[in-house]
C-alpha positions in Angstrom: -79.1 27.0 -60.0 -78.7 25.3 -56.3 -78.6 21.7 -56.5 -80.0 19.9 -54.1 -77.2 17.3 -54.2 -74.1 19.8 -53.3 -72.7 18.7 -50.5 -73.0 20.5 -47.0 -69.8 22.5 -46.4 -68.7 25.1 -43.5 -70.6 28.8 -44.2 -67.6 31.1 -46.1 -66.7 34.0 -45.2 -69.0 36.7 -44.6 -67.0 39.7 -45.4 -67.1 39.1 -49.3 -71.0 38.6 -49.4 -71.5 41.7 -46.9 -69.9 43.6 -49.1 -71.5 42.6 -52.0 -74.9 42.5 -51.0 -74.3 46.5 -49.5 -72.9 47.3 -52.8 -76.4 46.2 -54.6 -78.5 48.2 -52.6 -76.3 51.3 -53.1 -76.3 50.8 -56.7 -80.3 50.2 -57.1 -80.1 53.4 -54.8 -78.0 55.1 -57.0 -79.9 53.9 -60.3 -83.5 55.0 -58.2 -81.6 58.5 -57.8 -80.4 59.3 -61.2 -83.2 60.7 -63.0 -84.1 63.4 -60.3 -80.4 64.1 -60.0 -80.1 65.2 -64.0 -83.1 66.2 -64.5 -82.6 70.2 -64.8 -80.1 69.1 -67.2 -81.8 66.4 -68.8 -85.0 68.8 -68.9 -87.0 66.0 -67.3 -90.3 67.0 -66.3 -91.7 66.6 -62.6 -94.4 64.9 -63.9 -92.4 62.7 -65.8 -90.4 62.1 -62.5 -93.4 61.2 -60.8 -94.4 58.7 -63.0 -91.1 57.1 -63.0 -91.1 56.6 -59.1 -94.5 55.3 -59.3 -93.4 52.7 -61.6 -90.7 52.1 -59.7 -92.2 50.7 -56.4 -95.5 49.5 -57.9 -93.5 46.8 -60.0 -91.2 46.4 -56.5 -93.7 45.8 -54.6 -94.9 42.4 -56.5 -91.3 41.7 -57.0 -90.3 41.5 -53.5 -93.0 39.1 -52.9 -92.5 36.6 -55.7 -88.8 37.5 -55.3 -89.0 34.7 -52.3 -89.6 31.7 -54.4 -87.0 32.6 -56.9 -84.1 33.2 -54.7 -84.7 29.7 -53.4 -84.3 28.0 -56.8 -81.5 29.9 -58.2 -79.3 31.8 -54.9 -79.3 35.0 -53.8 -75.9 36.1 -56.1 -77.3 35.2 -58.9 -80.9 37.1 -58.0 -78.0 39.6 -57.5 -76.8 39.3 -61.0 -80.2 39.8 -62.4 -81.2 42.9 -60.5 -77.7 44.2 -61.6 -78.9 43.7 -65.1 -82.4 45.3 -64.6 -80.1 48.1 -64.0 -78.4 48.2 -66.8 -81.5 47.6 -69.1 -83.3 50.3 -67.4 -80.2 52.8 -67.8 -80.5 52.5 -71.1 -83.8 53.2 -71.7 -83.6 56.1 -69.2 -81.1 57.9 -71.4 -83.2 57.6 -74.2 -85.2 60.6 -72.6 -89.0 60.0 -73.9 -91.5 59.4 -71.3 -92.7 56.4 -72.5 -88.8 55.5 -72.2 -88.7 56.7 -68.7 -91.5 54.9 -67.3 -90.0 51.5 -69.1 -87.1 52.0 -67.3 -88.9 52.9 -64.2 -90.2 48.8 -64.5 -86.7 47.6 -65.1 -85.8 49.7 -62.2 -88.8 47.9 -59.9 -88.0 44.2 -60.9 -84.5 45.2 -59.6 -85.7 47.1 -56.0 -87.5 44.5 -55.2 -86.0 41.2 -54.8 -82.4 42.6 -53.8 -83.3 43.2 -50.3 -84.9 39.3 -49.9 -82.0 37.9 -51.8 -79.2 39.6 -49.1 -81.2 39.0 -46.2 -81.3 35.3 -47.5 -77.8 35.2 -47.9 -76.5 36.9 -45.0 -78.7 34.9 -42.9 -76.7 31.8 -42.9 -73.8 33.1 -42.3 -73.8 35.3 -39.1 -75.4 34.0 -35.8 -78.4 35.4 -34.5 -76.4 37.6 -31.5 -74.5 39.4 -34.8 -77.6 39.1 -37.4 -78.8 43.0 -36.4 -75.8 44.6 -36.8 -74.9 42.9 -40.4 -78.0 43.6 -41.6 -77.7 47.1 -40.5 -74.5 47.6 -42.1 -75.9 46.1 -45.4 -78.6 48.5 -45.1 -76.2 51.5 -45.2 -76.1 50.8 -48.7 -79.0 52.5 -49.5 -77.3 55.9 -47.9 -74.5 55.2 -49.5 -75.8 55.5 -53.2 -78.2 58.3 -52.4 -74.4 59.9 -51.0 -72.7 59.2 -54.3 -75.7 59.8 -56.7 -76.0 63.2 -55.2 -72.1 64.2 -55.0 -71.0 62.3 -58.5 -73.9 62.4 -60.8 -74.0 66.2 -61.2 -70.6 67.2 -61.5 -70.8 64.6 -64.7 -74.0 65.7 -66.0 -72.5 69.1 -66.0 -69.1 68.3 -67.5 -70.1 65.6 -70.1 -73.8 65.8 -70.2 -77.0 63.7 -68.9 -76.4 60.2 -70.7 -73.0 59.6 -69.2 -74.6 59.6 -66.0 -77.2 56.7 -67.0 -73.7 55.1 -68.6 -71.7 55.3 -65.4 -74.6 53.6 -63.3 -74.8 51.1 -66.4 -71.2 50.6 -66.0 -71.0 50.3 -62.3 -74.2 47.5 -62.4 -71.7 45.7 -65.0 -69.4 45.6 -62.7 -71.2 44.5 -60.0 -72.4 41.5 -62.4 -69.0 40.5 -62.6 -68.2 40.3 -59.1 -71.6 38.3 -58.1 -70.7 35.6 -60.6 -67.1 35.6 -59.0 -68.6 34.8 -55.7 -70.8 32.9 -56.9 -70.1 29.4 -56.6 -68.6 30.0 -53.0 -71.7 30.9 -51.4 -74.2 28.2 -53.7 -75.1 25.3 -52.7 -75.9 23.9 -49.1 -73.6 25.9 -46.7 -73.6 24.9 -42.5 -75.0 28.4 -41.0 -73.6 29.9 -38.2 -76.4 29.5 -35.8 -76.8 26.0 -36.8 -73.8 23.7 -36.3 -73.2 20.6 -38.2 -74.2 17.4 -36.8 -71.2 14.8 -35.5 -72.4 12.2 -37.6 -72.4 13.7 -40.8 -69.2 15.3 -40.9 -69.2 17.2 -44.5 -71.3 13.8 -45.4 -73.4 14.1 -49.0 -77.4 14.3 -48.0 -78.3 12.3 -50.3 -80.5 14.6 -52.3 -84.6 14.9 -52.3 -85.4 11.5 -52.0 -83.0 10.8 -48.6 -84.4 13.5 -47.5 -88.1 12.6 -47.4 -87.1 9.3 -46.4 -85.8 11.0 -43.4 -89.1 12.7 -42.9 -90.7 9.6 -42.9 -88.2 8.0 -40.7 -88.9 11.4 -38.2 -92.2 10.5 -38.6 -92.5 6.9 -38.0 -90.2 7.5 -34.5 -92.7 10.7 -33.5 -95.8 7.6 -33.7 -93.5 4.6 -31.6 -92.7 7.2 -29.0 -96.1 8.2 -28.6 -97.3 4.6 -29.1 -94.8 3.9 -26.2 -95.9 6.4 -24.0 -99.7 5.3 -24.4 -98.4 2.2 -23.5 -96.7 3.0 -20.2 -100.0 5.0 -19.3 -102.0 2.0 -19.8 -100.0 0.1 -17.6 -99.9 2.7 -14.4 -103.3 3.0 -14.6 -104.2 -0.6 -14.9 -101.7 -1.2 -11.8 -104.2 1.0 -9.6 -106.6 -0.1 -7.7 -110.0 1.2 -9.3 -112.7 2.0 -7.0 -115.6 -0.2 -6.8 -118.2 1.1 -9.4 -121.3 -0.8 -8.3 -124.5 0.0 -6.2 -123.1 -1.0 -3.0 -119.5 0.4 -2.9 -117.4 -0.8 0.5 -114.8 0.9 2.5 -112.2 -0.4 0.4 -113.8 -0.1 -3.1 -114.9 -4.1 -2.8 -118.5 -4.7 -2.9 -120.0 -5.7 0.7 -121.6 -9.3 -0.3 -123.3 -9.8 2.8 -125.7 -7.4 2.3 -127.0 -8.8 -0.8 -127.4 -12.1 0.8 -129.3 -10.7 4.4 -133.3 -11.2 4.6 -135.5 -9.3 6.9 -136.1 -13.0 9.0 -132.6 -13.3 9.4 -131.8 -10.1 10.2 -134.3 -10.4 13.1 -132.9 -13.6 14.1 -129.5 -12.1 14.7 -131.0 -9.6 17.1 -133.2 -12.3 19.1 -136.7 -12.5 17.7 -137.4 -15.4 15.8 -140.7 -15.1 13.7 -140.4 -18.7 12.8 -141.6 -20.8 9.6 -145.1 -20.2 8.2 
């Protein structure tokens, strides 16, 4: 499992989980192959076929999109590990030869399509930059060629020579195999790793996190400095506009926005008065 409190080292290399990731998808490939390739030999049905494939992506499909939540609590290898042994399990029952057999492993075979494809893009993200992230993920999606390639050209020649079940057992081999080498890599690639297209920070050189708790004290630091900086910036509005001079708002505005006083105080008597004519006093 990833634990939270691992501390932040440089990304490893990428070769090692490249290769490993493109191996995975050419063995689900090859395992997704292997019942069509020996089954004139194996005297497999098409109907029987059918209903393996069916089974196949209509488990996937629900995998792939819980797969998400899983690879985030336990790493992509070790999803890796498990679709490996999906594999293996499903192998097995394929070479038991029974339809009801067949469409087990056809499930065993979807829990294993499914998330493997998530789990490498999750991986493989973090360590290439966004300028090289197309062309890794196009190399890791060779993989799928590559097993259809092999299960084509190796799986008859030993379905021929030593009969159907070997086949399932050299897939079921191969996925052991390829257990072996995800648990290898492992514990190089768990944990919190520095991506490529994110470089670490200077003041935290290879520095501990803290775990959970730091971390949402962060966010509430982040938080608290979001609200002063607005605060701030209110503020410095408030000031420009009070700084302004605000036009005069009243019934009598002036020329200046000031209100013209004199007006208010002028009579009709007095206005007359000021042009000659002076009514006098009742």
């Amino acid at each position: 499992m990833v634990d939270a409190n691992n501390p932040i080292r440089p990304a490893p290399a990428l070769l090692p989980a490249l290769g490993a990731m493109t191996s995975l998808q050419a063995l689900v490939a090859l395992a997704l192959f292997a019942p069509g390739v020996v089954a004139p030999r194996a005297h497999i049905e098409v109907w029987q076929l059918s209903m393996f494939s069916c089974a196949v992506f209509a488990v996937g499909i629900p995998a792939s999109f819980w797969g998400g939540g899983f690879i985030a609590r336990v790493g992509s290898l070790r999803i890796a590990s498990l679709c490996a042994a999906a594999i293996v399990v499903g192998m097995a029952l394929a070479s038991l030869g029974s339809s009801a057999a067949l469409l087990a492993a056809g499930f065993c075979l979807g829990l294993a399509m499914g998330p493997e494809t998530p789990a490498s893009a999750a991986l493989l993200a973090r360590l290439v930059t966004p300028e090289r992230r197309a062309f890794v993920f196009s190399v890791r999606q060779t993989g799928n060629q590559i097993g259809a390639v092999c299960g084509s050209l190796a799986l008859p020649a030993i379905a021929v020579a030593f009969g159907s079940a070997w086949c399932y057992a050299v897939v079921a081999a191969l996925a052991l195999l390829a257990i072996a080498l995800f648990e290898q890599l492992r514990p190089a690639y768990a944990g919190k790793v520095i991506s490529a297209s994110q470089p670490r920070s200077p003041r935290s050189p290879g520095a501990d996190d803290g775990g959970p708790a730091h971390r949402d004290a962060g966010a509430g630091l982040d938080a608290v400095q979001r609200d002063a900086g607005f605060a701030q910036h209110r503020l410095r509005h408030d000031r420009h506009a009070r700084a302004r001079p605000q036009p005069y708002r009243g019934r009598h505005p002036g020329r200046r926005g000031q209100p013209r006083r004199g007006l208010r105080r002028l009579s009709l008597p007095r206005a007359l008065r000021h042009i000659g004519i002076d009514l006098g006093k009742p």
